[in-house]
C-alpha positions in Angstrom: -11.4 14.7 1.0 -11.6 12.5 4.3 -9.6 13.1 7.0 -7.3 10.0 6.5 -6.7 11.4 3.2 -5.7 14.7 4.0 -3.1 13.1 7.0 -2.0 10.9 4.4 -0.9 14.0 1.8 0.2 15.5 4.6 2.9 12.9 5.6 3.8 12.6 1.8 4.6 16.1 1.6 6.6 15.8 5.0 8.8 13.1 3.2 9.4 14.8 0.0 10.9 17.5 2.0 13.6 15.1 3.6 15.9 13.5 2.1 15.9 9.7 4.7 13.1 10.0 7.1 10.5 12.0 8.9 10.1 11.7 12.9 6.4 12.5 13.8 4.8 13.2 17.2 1.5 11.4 17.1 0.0 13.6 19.5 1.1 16.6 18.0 0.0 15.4 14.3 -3.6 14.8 16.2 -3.9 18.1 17.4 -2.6 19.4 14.0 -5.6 17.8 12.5 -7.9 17.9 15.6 -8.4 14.1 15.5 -7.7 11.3 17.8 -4.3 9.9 17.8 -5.6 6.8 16.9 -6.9 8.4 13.6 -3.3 9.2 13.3 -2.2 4.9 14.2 -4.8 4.2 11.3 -3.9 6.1 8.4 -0.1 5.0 9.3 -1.0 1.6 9.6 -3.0 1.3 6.1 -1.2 3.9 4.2 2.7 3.3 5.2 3.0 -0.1 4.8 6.0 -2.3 3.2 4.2 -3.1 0.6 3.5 -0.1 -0.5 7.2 0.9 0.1 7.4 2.4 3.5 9.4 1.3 6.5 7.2 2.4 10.0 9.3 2.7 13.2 6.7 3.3 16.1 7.8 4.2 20.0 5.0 4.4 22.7 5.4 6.6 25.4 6.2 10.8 25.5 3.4 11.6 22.9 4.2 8.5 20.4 7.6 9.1 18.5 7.0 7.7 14.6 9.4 7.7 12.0 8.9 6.9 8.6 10.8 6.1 5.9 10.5 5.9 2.2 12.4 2.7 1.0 13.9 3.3 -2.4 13.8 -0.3 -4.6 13.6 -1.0 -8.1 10.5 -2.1 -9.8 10.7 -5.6 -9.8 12.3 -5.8 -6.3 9.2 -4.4 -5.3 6.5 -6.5 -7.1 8.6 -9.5 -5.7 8.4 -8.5 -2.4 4.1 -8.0 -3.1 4.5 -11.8 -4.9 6.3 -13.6 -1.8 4.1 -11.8 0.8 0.6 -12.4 -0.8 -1.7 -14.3 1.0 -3.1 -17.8 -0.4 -6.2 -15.8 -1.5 -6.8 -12.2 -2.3 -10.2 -10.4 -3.0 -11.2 -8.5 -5.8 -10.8 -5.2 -3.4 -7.4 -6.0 -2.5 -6.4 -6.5 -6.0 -8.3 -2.8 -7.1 -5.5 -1.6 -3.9 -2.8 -2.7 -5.4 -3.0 -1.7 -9.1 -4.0 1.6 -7.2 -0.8 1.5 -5.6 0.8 0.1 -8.9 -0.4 3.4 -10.6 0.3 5.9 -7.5 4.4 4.6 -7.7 4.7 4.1 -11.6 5.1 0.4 -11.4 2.5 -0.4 -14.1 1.0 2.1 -16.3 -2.6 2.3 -17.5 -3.3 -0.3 -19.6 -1.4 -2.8 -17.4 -3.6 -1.8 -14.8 -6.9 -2.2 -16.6 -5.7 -5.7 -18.1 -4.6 -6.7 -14.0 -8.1 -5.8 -12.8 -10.0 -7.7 -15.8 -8.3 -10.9 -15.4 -8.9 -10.8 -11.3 -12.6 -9.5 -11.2 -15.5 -11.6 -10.4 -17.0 -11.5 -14.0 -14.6 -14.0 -15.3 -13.4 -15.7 -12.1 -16.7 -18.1 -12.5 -15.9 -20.5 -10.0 -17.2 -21.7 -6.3 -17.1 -18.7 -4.2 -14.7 -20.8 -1.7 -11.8 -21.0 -4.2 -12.2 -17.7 -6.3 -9.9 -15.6 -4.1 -7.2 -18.5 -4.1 -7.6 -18.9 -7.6 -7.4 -14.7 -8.1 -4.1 -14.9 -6.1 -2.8 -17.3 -9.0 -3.8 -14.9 -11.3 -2.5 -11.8 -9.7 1.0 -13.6 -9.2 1.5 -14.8 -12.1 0.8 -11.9 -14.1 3.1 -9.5 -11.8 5.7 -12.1 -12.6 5.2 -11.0 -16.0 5.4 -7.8 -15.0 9.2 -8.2 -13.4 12.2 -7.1 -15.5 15.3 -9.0 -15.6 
């Protein structure tokens, strides 16, 4: 496991143990983990985002006060929130993030995930490299819209 994995597990397992949020020490996670605190900044920034259901409260200053928060929200609140923010165009590794985030949380299940991936991979988006990622997003959108329950 890399080390941005193992800070990542480790935070997880912090959050499961409270019942809101968790208040970190940047510093003090760094030296935990004998990395730089900007080790720390990056797995925060690319692992606890909104869209994959975290809220990140970040203070400079005394050692770097974080807090972090788990939002609780249905299913479809969620891929609706992923649908409105989604760029114009997406790539085929920022699709493969998602489902992988889809799967980690339970909002699609296996074979939702393999059919998401198939319809959005280069193989059968045969089209001018300029307009495949717009054309993925389309793809991607429309078949999470599918995806939301009523």
């Amino acid at each position: 496991m890399r080390i941005s994995d193992i800070i990542e597990e480790f935070i997880k397992d912090l959050l499961k143990d409270e019942e809101e949020y968790i208040d970190i020490q940047r510093n003090e996670l760094a030296e935990h983990f004998n990395c730089v605190p900007s080790q720390i900044n990056y797995v925060i920034q690319t692992r606890f985002k909104p869209s994959q259901g975290y809220y990140v409260e970040s203070k400079r200053g005394g050692g770097g006060h974080i807090r972090i928060k788990k939002v609780n929200i249905t299913k479809s609140n969620y891929l609706m929130h992923i649908i409105n923010n989604m760029e114009k165009g997406i790539t085929a590794q920022e699709v493969d993030i998602y489902i992988s985030n889809f799967l980690t949380y339970g909002v699609v299940n296996e074979t939702e995930a393999k059919l998401l991936k198939v319809a959005t991979s280069d193989n059968v988006l045969l089209v001018p490299k300029e307009i495949r990622d717009a054309l993925r997003a389309n793809i991607f959108k429309n078949m999470l819209v599918n995806l939301v329950e009523d």
